[in-house]
C-alpha positions in Angstrom: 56.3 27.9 28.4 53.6 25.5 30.5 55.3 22.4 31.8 55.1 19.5 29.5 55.0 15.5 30.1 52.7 15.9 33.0 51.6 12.3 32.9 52.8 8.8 33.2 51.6 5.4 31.6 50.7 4.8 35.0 49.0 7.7 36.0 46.7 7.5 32.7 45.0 3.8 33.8 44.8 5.2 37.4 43.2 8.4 36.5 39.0 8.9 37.2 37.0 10.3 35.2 37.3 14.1 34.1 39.6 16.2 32.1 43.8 15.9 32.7 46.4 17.9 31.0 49.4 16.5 30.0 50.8 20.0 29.2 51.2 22.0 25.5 47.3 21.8 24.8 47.4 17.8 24.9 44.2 17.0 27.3 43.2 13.5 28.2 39.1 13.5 28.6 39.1 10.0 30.6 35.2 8.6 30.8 33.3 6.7 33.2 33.4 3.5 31.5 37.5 3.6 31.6 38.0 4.5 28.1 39.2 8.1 26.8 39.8 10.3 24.7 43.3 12.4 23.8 42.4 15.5 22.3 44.5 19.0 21.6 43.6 22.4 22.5 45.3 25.1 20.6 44.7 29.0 20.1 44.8 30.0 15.8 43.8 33.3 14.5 42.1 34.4 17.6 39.7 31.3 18.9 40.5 28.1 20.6 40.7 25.0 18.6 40.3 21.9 20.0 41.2 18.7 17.7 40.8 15.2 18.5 43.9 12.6 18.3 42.6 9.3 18.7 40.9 7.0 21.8 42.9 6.2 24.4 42.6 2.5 23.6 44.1 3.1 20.0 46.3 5.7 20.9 49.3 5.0 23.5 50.8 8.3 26.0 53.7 8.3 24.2 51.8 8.6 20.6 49.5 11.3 21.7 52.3 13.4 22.5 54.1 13.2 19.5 51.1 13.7 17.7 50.3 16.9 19.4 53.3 18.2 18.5 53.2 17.4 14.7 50.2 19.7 14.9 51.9 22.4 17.1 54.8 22.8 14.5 52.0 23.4 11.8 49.9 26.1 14.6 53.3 27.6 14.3 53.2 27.9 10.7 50.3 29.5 11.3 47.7 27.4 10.2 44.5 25.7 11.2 45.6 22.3 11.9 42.2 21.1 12.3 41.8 22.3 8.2 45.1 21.0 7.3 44.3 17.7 8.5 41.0 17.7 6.3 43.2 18.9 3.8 45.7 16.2 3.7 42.6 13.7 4.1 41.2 14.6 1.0 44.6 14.5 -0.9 45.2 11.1 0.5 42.0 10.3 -0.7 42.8 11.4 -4.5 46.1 9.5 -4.3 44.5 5.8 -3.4 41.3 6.0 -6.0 38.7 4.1 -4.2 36.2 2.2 -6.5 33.8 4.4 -4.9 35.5 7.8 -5.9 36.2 6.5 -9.0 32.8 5.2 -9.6 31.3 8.8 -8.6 33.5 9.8 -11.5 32.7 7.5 -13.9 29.0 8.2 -13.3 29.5 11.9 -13.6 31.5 11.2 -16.7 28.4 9.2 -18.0 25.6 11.6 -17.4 25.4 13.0 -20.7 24.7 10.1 -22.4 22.2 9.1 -19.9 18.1 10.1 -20.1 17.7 12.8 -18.3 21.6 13.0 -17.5 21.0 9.9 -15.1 18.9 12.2 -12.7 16.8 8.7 -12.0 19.7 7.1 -10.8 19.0 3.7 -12.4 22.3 3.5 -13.4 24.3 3.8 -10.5 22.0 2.2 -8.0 22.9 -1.9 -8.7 26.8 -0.4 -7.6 25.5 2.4 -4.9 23.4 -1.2 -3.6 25.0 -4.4 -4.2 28.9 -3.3 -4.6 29.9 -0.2 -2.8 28.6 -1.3 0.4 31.6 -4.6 0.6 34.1 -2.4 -1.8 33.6 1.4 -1.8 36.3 2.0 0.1 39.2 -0.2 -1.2 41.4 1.1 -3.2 40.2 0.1 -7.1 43.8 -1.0 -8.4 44.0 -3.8 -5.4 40.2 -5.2 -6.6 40.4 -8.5 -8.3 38.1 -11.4 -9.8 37.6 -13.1 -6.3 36.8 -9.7 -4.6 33.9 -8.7 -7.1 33.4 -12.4 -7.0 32.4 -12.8 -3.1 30.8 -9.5 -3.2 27.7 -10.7 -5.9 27.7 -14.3 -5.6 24.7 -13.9 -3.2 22.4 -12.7 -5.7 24.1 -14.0 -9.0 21.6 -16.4 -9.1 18.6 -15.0 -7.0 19.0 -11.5 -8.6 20.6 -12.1 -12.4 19.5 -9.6 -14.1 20.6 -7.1 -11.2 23.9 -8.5 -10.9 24.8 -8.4 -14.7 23.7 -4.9 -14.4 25.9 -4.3 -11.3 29.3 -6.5 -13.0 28.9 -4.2 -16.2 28.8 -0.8 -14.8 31.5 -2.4 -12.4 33.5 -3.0 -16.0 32.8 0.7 -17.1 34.2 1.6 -14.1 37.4 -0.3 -14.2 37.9 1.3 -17.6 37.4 4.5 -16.6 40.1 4.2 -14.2 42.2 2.9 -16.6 41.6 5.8 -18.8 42.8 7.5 -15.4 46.1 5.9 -16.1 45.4 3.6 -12.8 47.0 -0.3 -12.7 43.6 -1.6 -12.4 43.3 -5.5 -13.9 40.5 -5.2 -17.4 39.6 -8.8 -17.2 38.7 -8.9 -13.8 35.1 -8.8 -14.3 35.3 -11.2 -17.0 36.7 -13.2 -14.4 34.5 -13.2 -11.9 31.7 -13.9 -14.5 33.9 -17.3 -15.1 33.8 -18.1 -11.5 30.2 -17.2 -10.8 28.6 -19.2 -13.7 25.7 -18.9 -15.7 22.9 -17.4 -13.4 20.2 -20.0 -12.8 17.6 -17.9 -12.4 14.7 -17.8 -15.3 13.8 -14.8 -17.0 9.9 -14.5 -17.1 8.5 -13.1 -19.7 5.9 -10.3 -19.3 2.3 -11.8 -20.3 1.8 -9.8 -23.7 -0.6 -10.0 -26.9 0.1 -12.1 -29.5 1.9 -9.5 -32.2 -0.4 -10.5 -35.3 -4.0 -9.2 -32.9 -1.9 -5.6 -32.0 -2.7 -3.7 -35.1 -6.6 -4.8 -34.5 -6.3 -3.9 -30.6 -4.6 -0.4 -31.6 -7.7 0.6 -34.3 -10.5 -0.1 -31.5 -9.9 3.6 -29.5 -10.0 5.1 -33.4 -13.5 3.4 -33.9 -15.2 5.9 -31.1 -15.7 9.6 -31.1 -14.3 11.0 -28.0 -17.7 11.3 -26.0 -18.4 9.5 -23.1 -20.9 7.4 -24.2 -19.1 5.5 -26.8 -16.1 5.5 -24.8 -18.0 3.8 -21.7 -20.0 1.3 -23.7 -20.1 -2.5 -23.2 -19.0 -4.9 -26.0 -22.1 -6.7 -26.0 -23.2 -3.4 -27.7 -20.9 -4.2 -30.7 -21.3 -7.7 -31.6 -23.0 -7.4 -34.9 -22.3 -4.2 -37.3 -26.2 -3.7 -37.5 -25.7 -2.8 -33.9 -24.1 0.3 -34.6 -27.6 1.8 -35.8 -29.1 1.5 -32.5 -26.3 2.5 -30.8 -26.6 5.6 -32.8 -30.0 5.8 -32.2 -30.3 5.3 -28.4 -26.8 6.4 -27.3 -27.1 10.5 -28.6 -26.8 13.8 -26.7 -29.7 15.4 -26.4 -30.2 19.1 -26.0 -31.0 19.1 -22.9 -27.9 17.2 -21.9 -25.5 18.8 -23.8 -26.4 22.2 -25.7 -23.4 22.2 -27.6 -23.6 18.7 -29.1 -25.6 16.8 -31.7 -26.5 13.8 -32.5 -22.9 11.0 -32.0 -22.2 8.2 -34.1 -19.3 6.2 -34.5 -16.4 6.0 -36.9 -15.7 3.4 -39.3 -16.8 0.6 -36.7 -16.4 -2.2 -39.3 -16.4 -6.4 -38.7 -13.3 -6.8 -37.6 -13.4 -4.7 -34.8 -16.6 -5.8 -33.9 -15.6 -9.6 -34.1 -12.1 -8.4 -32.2 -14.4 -7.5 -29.0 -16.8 -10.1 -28.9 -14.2 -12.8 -29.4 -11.9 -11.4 -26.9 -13.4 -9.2 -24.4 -17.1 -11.6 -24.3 -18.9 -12.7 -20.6 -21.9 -12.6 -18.9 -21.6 -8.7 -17.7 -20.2 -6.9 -20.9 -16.9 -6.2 -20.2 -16.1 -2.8 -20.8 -12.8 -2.4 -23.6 -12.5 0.9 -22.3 -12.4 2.0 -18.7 -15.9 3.7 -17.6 -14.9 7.4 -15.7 -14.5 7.4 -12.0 -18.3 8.9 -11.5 -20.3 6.2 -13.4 
């Protein structure tokens, strides 16, 4: 069997740069800049495996070689070490229930209910963008009022409606991993709400029409056969009913224009309508109350 314990303490600040083996696949990769890395090289199932074990800042002689031979012991079980690390990683991972694993499960648990099973990810993104970044990864049962607290005081009041979005799908979560059977604390987001305030910021309403005018507004597109030129007129052409006879009169399809049309009129264009437009939609131009096409 090769020599092992090759190097000293010593030896390890004094080396140069290059590759140095410390014996039993435990290689030192020492850089220019003084730092290194400590890395094992081990043959499984025919090819050469070589796994990493930590800088040499982090990671003392003494550790390294322990380390390598944890992962010897499992080469001589016959496995990939390199695998069985990820392995163990991902178990780990299971066992502590970050908020952001559990989240991911919440969400998936969520999709059904969700338009279009959540494929818009509207409902995730105020946690994928204002929490996960600060608390993904700690663990969900250690996350308390002050935690969630810190993490959206700086838009509680710059972003409010964001932030109520984010602290109840933060809740949801929190129950799901209670449903989970995790010691996570159900209140904690009513907390934080208690120690964040009412948001200051002022909702602004979008600029709307007033609700008694909408049933008017909706009958004006019914008023017009679907041809151009009652689609693309101006309202000055339907101030006064009497108008509509002109319209008729002047505004038709001739043969030569359209063979397949006749003469177009319009439908059930009656006072209201016509006092609807020229009260609201009135200047000097004519205002058009329906777009004209691209080409005109």
């Amino acid at each position: 069997m090769p020599a092992l314990n090759k190097l000293t303490a010593l030896k390890v600040k004094a080396l140069p740069p290059g590759k140095f083996n410390d014996g039993g696949g435990l290689w030192l990769h020492k850089r220019t800049d003084g730092g290194g890395q400590w890395f094992l090289r081990v043959q499984i199932h025919g090819r050469r495996r070589e796994m990493g074990l930590g800088s040499l800042s982090e990671v003392s002689l003494k550790e390294a070689r322990d380390s390598a031979e944890r992962w010897r012991a499992v080469v001589r079980e016959g496995k990939d070490p390199i695998k069985e690390r990820q392995r163990l990683l991902r178990e780990a991972a299971k066992v502590n229930h970050t908020l952001a694993s559990v989240a991911e499960e919440a969400y998936e648990a969520r999709k059904a209910e969700l338009k279009n099973d959540g494929k818009a990810g509207r409902w995730f993104s105020p946690l994928a963008l204002h929490v996960l970044p600060r608390l993904g990864k700690v663990p969900i049962e250690e996350i308390d009022q002050q935690d969630i607290k810190n993490t959206l005081a700086p838009i509680w009041h710059s972003k409010g409606e964001t932030a109520n979005k984010a602290m109840s799908r933060l809740g949801i979560v929190m129950n799901y991993a209670a449903a989970m059977g995790l010691e996570v604390d159900l209140q904690a987001t009513a907390k934080a709400r208690a120690l964040l305030g009412k948001s200051r910021q002022k909702r602004k309403h979008i600029p709307a029409m007033p609700w008694q005018e909408v049933p008017a507004f909706y009958a004006i597109p019914a008023t017009f056969r679907r041809d151009e030129f009652y689609r693309h007129r101006k309202v000055l052409e339907f101030t006064l009913p009497y108008a509509l006879d002109d319209i008729c009169r002047k505004r038709t399809c001739s043969a030569s224009h359209n063979k397949n049309s006749k003469t177009v009129g319009l439908v059930g264009m009656g006072m209201k309508v016509c006092r609807y437009l020229s009260d609201n939609f009135r200047d000097e131009a004519g205002v058009y109350p329906i777009a004209r096409s691209r080409t005109s």
